[in-house]
C-alpha positions, 0 to 999 in steps of 0.5 A: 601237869606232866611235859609230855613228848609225843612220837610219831614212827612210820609203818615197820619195826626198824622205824618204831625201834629207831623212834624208841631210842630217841624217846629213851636218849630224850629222857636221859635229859630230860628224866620228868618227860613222859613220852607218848608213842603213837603206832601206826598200823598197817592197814586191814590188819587188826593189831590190838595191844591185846594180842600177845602174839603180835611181836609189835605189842611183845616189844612196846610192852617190854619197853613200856616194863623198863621205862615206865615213863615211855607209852605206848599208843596203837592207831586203829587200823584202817580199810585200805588199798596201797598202790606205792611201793612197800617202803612208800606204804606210810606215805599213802596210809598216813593221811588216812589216819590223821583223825586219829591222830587230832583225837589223841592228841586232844586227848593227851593235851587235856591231861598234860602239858604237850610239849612238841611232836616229833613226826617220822618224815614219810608221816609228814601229813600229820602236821596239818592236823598238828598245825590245828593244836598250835603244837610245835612240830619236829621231825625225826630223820631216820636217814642221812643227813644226805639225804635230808639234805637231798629233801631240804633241797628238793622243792628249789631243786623242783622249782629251777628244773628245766627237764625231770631227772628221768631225762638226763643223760647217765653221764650228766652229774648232778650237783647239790649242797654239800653232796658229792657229785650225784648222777642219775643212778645215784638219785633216789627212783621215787623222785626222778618223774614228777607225774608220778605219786611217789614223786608228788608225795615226797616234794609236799613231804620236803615242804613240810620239813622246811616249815617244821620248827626243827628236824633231828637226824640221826648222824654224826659229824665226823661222818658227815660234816660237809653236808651237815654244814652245808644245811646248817649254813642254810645252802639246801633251802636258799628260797627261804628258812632253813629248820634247826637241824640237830644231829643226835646219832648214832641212835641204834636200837638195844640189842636183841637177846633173842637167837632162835637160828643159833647164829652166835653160837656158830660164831663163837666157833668161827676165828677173829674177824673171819666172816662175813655178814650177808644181810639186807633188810626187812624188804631184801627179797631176792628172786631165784636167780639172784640166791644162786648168784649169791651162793656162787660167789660166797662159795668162790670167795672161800670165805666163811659167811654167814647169810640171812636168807629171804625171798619173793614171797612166791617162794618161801615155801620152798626150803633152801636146799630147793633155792639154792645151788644143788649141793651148796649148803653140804660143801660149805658148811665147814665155813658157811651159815645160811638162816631164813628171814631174820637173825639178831643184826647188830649182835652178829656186827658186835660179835668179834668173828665178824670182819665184814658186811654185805649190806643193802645201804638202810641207814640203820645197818650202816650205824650199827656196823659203824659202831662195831667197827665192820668194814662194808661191801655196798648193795643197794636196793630201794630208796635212798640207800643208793646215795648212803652209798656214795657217803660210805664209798666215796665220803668215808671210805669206809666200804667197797662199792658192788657193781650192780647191772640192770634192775640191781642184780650182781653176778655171783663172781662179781660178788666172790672178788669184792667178798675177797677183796674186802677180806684179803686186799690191802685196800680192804686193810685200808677201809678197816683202819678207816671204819675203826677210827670212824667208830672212835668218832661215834663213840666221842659223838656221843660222850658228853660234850660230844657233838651230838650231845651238843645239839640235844642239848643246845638249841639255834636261834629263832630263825634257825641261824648259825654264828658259826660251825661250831659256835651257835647260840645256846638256847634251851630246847623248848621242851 
């Protein structure tokens, strides 16, 4: 009978590709492991893998073409109102699904030897129906170690609070395991009012963390060795047992072959390390004032730039001469690209044309221009990017920090002078020397006898202690 892996991403493509890549470095070990990968609709969608249409059945079918040891399963989806916010939509979704999940999971187990699930956190509700199986259950950290440190120590943190987050002064720091000094605005805005859902919903999703029978997390340790250690020696959940923490990154998704805007093709025209990457993720939308603010700055920084474009959904059917300055695109064109709602990402980082990042702080975007060696202008926007910040800013050194006033608008000058400063400035030198050599320590991390091969590898004991930073017990992965 097959040893069989089952994956669990959330909602949304960067969450599939990231459970994929695992999935695919699993099997470079293990080569005899089947994985089974289970994908979670959005609600009051019909997505089946018979629509050749959707993007997500043309990308598991493609993965499933090349790995045929990597399948794919799609959960029904399922009649729902969301009330969170969209990055929080699999928090609420999840548990709606989760007899789905019991039944395919029975179903996989009569047929093969099912090893362990590995649950993306935001569908930490599945484990209570996996609890049920007697399966152990792992987590997959898309994020930071930071920021897992943050959830490990977030029940304790809960428990030992004298007043919410939402009422401390701006000024008061925050001290954490492991973690640069926090203040307010560095916490994530979902965890700051205990009376609300998100809240409510990301302390049971610690909890389930903490008694899970280990969590990847896709980070390496020269790029976060104080917090790595700092968990590792048990300091985040000092009420009770630390999992068994494996840093397996950088694990970035392949690159696209697609580039239906011509965006390498502009930059193959365009000098070495010469522009700069306007980029903000999946849900970066912008309002109408905030684009005229961006283009006000590209235009003042007189450096070439090339922009990924997307709005409020209220004006997408507006075209970019309506949204952006009367003018703009004709005056920059000699030195400036703008495309609307997606490019190829890491192809653009990997290209040689590009010498810096604007970058709203998604971990995956942060590992990519890691791993191309882009130094980065920090922009966050929801979540916990605000803290990926911090770890880029102030623990590697890697990135310039945007200031940002109320509700995380920048003002176009502000942005011309930290595009200039991070291309023309001897402290933009510096953090490029940095990023480089952050990129050579990626790269050993994942060579053999690298770190993070290491923890693929290798297992901690029992109860999830280390005899030392870098010498714990060798156990073999139990699957």
């Amino acid at each position: 009978m097959k040893d069989t892996i089952v994956l669990y991403p959330a909602v949304g493509s960067g969450h599939l590709m990231s459970m994929v890549e695992l999935g695919k470095l699993i099997l470079t070990h293990h080569p005899s492991f089947s994985i089974q990968i289970l994908i979670l609709n959005p609600p009051n969608q019909n997505i089946t893998t018979n629509n050749n249409n959707d993007s997500t059945t043309q990308y598991t079918t493609s993965i499933s073409s090349k790995f045929p040891s990597i399948n794919f399963q799609f959960i029904p989806s399922i009649s729902l109102t969301l009330t969170l916010p969209l990055h929080l939509h699999t928090l609420e979704l999840s548990p709606h699904c989760n007899h789905h999940v019991h039944h395919i999971l029975q179903s996989i187990s009569k047929t093969t030897n099912l090893k362990g699930v590995i649950l993306d956190f935001f569908n930490y509700s599945a484990s209570q129906v996996i609890n049920t199986l007697q399966i152990p259950i792992y987590f997959y950290f898309t994020s930071s170690a930071s920021m897992l440190s943050f959830f490990l120590h977030f029940p304790t943190f809960h428990k030992n609070a004298t007043k919410p987050i939402k009422d401390f002064d701006i000024h008061t720091p925050i001290e954490l395991p492991g973690l640069p000094r926090l203040f307010v605005d560095d916490w994530p805005e979902e965890a700051v009012d205990p009376t609300s859902p998100s809240y409510q919903m990301l302390l049971e999703c610690a909890k389930s963390m903490r008694e899970s029978d280990g969590i990847f997390v896709n980070s390496f340790d020269a790029i976060e060795r104080k917090v790595i250690k700092a968990m590792r020696d048990g300091l985040c959940v000092p009420d009770g047992t630390t999992p068994l923490i494996f840093c397996i990154g950088p694990v970035i998704s392949a690159l696209y072959e697609k580039d239906e805007n011509r965006c390498m093709r502009w930059l193959d025209s365009q000098p070495s390390q010469s522009v700069v990457l306007l980029s903000f993720g999946s849900m970066g939308r912008f309002s109408k004032a905030q684009l005229n603010e961006i283009a006000i700055g590209l235009e003042k920084s007189k450096q070439r730039f090339l922009w990924i474009v997307r709005t409020k959904l209220d004006l997408e059917e507006l075209s970019l001469d309506e949204l952006l300055p009367k003018g703009f695109l004709e005056r920059t064109k000699e030195n400036g690209m703008v495309v609307r709602n997606w490019a190829p990402q890491r192809a653009i980082l990997s290209h040689d044309s590009v010498g810096g990042f604007v970058t709203h702080c998604g971990w995956n975007s942060i590992l990519e221009a890691i791993c191309e060696g882009v130094p980065m202008i920090t922009w966050p926007l929801y979540a916990e990017q605000k803290l990926n910040r911090l770890i880029l800013v102030q623990e590697g050194k890697i990135a310039l920090k945007l200031n940002q006033s109320t509700n995380r608008f920048v003002s176009g000058t502000e942005l011309g002078e930290r595009v200039m400063e991070l291309m023309e400035s001897n402290k933009g030198k510096e953090i490029r020397d940095n990023i480089l050599k952050m990129k050579i320590s990626a790269k050993k991390a994942r060579m053999e006898g690298g770190s993070s091969v290491v923890d693929l590898k290798r297992f901690g004991d029992s109860k999830g202690e280390y005899d030392s930073w870098n010498n714990y017990h060798q156990i073999p992965l139990p699957f």
